[in-house]
N, C-alpha and C positions, 0 to 999 in steps of 0.2 A: 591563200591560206592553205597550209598541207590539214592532211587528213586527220595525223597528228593533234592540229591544235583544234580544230573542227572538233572532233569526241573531247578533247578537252575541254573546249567550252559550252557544248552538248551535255556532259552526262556528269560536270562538275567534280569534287575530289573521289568521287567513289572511282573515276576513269582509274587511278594511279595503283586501285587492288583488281578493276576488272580488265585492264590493257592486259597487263603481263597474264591474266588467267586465259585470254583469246588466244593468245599467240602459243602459250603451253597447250593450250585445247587443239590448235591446228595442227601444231608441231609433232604430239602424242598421236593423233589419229591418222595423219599420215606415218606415222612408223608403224602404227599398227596395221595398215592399209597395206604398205611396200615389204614391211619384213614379212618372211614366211614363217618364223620362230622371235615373235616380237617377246622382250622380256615382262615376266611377271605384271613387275613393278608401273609399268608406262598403262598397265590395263589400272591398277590403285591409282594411280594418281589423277585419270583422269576420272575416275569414281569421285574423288573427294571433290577436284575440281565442278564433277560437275552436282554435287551437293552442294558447295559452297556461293558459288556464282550465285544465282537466284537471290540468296539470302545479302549479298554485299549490294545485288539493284536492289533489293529492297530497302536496304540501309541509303542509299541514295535518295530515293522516293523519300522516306520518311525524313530525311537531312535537309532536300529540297523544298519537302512542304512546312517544315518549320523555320527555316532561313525565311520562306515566304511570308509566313503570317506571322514571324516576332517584330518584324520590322515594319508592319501595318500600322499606318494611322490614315483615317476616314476624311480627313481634314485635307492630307496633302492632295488629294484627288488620281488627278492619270497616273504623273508619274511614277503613285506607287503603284495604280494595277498593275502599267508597262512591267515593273520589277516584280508583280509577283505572277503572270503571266509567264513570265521567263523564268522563273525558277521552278514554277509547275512542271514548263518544258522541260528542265533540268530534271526534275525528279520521274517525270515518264520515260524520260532515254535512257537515264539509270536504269530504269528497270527490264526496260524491251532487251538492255545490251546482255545485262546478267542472264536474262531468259534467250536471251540467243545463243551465249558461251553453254549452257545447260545444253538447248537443242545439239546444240553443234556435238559437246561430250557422248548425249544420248545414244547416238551413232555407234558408235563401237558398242553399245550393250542388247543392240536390235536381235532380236532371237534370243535374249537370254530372261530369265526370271529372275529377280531380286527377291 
């Protein structure tokens, strides 16, 4: 299983808004890092990116714990914890990720005051 599909079936549909935020969060900070006159714009973007992240794991979190309990009945027993077990899962890795993409962004803003 690549890595890929692993956060895909890890952090569920929120993966498809926080992948491409990761990969802009790594890609921004390393130009910020290598260039000596990194432009304006790459310091805003990962500003916003990293205001937004947070808020899509959370949207994950709360997407994963509703999928989990609209689908409950008491009746069918394991199988449905097994499913709402795992979509708990889902909705905790949503959010660790979103809060990782944040951390990650935070980095270019060390020393400054907001």
């Amino acid at each position: 299983m690549s890595v890929y599909a692993w956060l895909l079936a890890k952090i569920g549909p929120t993966f498809f808004f926080l992948f491409p935020m990761s990969i802009m969060a790594v890609a921004f900070l390393l130009s910020l890092l290598l260039l000596k006159n990194p432009p304006a714009y790459l310091k805003t973007l990962l500003y916003y990116v990293k205001k937004i992240a947070p808020q899509v794991g959370l949207l994950g979190s709360v997407l994963g714990i509703a999928l989990g309990l609209s689908g409950m009945e008491l009746e069918a027993g394991k199988k449905v914890l097994n499913r709402l077990v795992q979509l708990l899962g889902t909705a905790y890795f949503s959010t660790l990720y979103g809060i990782s993409i944040f951390l990650l962004c935070s980095l270019a803003f060390i020393g400054e005051e907001n």
